[in-house]
N, C-alpha and C positions, 0 to 999 in steps of 0.2 A: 603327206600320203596317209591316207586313213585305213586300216589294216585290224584286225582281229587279233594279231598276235603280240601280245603284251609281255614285259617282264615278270616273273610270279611277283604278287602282290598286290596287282592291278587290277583283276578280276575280282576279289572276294565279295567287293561290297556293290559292285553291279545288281540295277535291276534283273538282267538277262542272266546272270550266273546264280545268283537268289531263286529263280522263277526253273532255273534247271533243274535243282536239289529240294525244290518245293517237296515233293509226294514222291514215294515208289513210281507212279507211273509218269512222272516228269523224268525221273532219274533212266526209267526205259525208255523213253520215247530219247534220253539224248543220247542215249547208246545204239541209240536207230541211225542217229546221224552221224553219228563220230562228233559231237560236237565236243569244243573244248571246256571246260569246265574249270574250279577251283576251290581247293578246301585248306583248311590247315593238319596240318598230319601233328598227331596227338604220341604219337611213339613207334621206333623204330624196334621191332622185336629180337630174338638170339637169333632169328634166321635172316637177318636184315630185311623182312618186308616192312613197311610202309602203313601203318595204322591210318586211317583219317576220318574226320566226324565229318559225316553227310548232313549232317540235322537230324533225317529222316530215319537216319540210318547207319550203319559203319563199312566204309569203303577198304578195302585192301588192296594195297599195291605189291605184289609178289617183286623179291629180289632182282631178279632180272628184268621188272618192267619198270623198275625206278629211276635209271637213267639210258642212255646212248650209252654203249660202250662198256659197260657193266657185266654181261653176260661173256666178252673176250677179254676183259681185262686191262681193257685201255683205262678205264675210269673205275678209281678205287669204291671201297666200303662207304667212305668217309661222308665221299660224296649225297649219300644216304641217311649216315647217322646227324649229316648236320642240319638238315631238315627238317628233324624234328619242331616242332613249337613255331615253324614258320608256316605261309603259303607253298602250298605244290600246285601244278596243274595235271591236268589227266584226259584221258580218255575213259569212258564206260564201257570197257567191254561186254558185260554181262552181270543180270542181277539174279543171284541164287540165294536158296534157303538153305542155313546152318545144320547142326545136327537135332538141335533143339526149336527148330523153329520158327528162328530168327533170318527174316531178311537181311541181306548184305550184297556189296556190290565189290566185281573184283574190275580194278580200274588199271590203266596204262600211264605213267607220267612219258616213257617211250616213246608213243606212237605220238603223245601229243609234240615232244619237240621233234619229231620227224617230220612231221605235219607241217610243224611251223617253218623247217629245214626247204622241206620241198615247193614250200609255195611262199613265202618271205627271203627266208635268210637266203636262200639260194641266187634270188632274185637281185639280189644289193648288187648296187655297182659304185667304188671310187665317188664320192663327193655327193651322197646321198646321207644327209641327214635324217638321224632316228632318235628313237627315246631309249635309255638303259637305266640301269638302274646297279650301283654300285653293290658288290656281293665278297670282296675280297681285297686284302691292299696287301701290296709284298712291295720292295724297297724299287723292284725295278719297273713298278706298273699298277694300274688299280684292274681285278678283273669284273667284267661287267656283264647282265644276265639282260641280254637283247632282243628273248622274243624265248618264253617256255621254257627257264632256266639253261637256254643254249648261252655261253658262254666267250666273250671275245673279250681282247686284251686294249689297255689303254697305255701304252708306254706311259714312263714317265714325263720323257723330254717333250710329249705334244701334250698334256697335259694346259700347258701353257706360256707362252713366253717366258714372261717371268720367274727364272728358274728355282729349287727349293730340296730340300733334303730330302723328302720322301713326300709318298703321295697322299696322308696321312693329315700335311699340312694344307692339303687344300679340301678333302674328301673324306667324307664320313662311310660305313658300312650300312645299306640300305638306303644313301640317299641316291635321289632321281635327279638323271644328270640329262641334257642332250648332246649327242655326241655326231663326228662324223664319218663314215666308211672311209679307211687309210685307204685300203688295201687288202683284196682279195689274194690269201695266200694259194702255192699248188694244193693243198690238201683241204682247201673249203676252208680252213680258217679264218677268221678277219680281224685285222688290223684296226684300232679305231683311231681316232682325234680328236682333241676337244677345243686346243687353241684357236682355229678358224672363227669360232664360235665368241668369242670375248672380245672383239672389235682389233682395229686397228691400233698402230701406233698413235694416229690423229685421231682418230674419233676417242681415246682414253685420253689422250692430254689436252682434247679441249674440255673436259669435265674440270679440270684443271688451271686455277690460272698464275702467274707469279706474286706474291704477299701472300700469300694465303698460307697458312698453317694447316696443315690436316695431320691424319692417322696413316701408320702404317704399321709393315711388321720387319723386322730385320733377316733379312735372307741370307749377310754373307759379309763378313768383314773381314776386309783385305787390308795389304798394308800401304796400300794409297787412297783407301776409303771404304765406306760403309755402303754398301747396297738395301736399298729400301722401299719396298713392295708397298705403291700408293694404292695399284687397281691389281686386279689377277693377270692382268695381260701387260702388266707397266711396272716398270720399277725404278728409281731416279741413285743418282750417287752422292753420298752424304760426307763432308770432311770428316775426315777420322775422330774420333771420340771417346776416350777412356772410357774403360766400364760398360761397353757395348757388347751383346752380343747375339748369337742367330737365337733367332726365336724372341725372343723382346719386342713389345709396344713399343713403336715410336711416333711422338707427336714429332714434324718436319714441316719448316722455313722452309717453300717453293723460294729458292732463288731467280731463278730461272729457267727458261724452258726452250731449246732450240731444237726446229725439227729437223734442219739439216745433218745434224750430226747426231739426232735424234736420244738428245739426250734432256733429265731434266737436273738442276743441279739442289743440292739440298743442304739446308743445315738444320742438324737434331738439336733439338729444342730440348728432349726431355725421353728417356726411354727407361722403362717398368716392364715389370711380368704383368701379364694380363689375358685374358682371353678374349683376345685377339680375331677374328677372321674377316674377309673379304667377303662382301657380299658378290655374287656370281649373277651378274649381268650380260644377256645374250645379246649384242647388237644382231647377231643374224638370225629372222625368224623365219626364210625361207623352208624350203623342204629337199634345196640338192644345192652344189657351189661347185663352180668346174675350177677358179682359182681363187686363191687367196691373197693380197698383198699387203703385206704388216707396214713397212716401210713408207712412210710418206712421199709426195714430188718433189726429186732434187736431194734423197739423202743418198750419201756415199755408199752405204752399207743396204744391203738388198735382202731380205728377208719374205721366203713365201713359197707358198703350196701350189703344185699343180696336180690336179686330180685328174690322176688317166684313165679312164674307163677301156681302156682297148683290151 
């Protein structure tokens, strides 16, 4: 789905957001339209408004027009001062002249994600795939900026099959992710997903074949065995191995691989610290999925998403 409403950071180097903030009279003509815009805000003042370099010009975003929710106290300060030295998006409300002179524009980052609220986010339904862009990681989820710095949640457990300590090991701050609509909460909020999106149990172990050596990372050592993350969506079990442990490079002996029981079996060759990551490979490049089924034909254990739009 092709859409206007981006993550902040997505607009800045646009011809069309470049050609907005061209001239004074680009900067009015796009406060004619309400149209969205994008600049990076250069500092947050003692009254927490919103500085930002126009090019042309200097924008201000007054305290109350910096976020949703700011003006009744639902959404802190914070949410303000962290934005400094990044992208904000805005609306133009109006260009006026200072006391000295000087043109300036006072802008809405507000109306733009309302904007974005009323004619996007609103609009999502259950098993619509979108773009985000990661903005936050807490132990129990990464949070992510889905259209005008509006904000949704990525649990941790759909992050990916493959499970891991935090969302830290798979997810960087600022990186661009694609994710998928969980779940429309009662209060507008949404739920995201990302596992759907990282293929199957079969489409990752036939990357895969038995003799082969590769790379992994240690997710989880038990005391019947070593768990060992070959793909983001896969993870095989390794014989137990002194001197292992989570977080550790490991090269792994594919023993075998069966998908009935949808399992792959492994022996560690060799495990180091290293900096390690999965590359994130999306077998799904559609633009919605109404199910998902991890599980192969004929495995005992049933694994999968049904995405209810009702």
């Amino acid at each position: 789905m092709m859409t206007k409403f981006f993550p902040e950071g997505w607009l800045s180097d646009t011809p069309q957001n470049k050609k907005g903030m061209h001239t004074p009279v680009s900067i009015s003509e796009a406060a004619g339209r309400a149209d969205i815009l994008e600049a990076t805000a250069y500092m947050c003042d003692s009254d927490h408004n919103l500085l930002v370099n126009l090019g042309c010009m200097k924008g201000i975003i007054p305290r109350d027009e910096g976020a949703i929710g700011i003006s009744d106290g639902s959404v802190r300060d914070i949410a303000l001062i962290s934005r400094v030295g990044k992208p904000v998006c805005f609306t133009v409300k109006s260009v006026q002249t200072d006391e000295n002179g000087k043109m300036y524009a006072r802008l809405s980052r507000r109306e733009a994600q309302q904007i974005c609220r009323d004619e996007f986010i609103s609009k999502l339904t259950p098993g619509q795939v979108i773009s985000a862009r990661v903005t936050h990681l807490e132990s129990f989820g990464a949070f992510c900026d889905i259209g005008c710095g509006n904000i949704a949640l990525l649990p941790i457990d759909s992050i990916s099959v493959s499970r891991f300590s935090h969302p830290r090991d798979r997810f960087s701050v600022g990186m661009d992710i694609r994710v998928v609509v969980k779940q429309i909460m009662p209060d507008g909020k949404i739920l995201l997903t990302h596992k759907e999106l990282l293929g199957t149990w079969q489409q990752n172990a036939d990357l895969l074949s038995a003799g082969q050596t590769v790379s992994g990372i240690v997710r989880s050592v038990e005391s019947y065995g070593v768990f060992v993350e070959i793909t983001p969506n896969l993870a095989g079990l390794a014989e137990s191995k002194s001197g292992v442990y989570i977080g550790q490079q490991a090269s792994v002996y594919i023993k075998s691989i069966i998908p009935e029981k949808m399992k792959v079996k492994l022996i560690i060759i060799d495990s180091f610290d290293g900096d390690y990551s999965s590359d994130v490979k999306y077998f799904y490049e559609g633009e919605r999925m109404d199910e998902w089924v991890y599980s192969p034909i004929g495995a005992g254990k049933q694994i999968y998403t049904q995405f209810n739009s009702d």
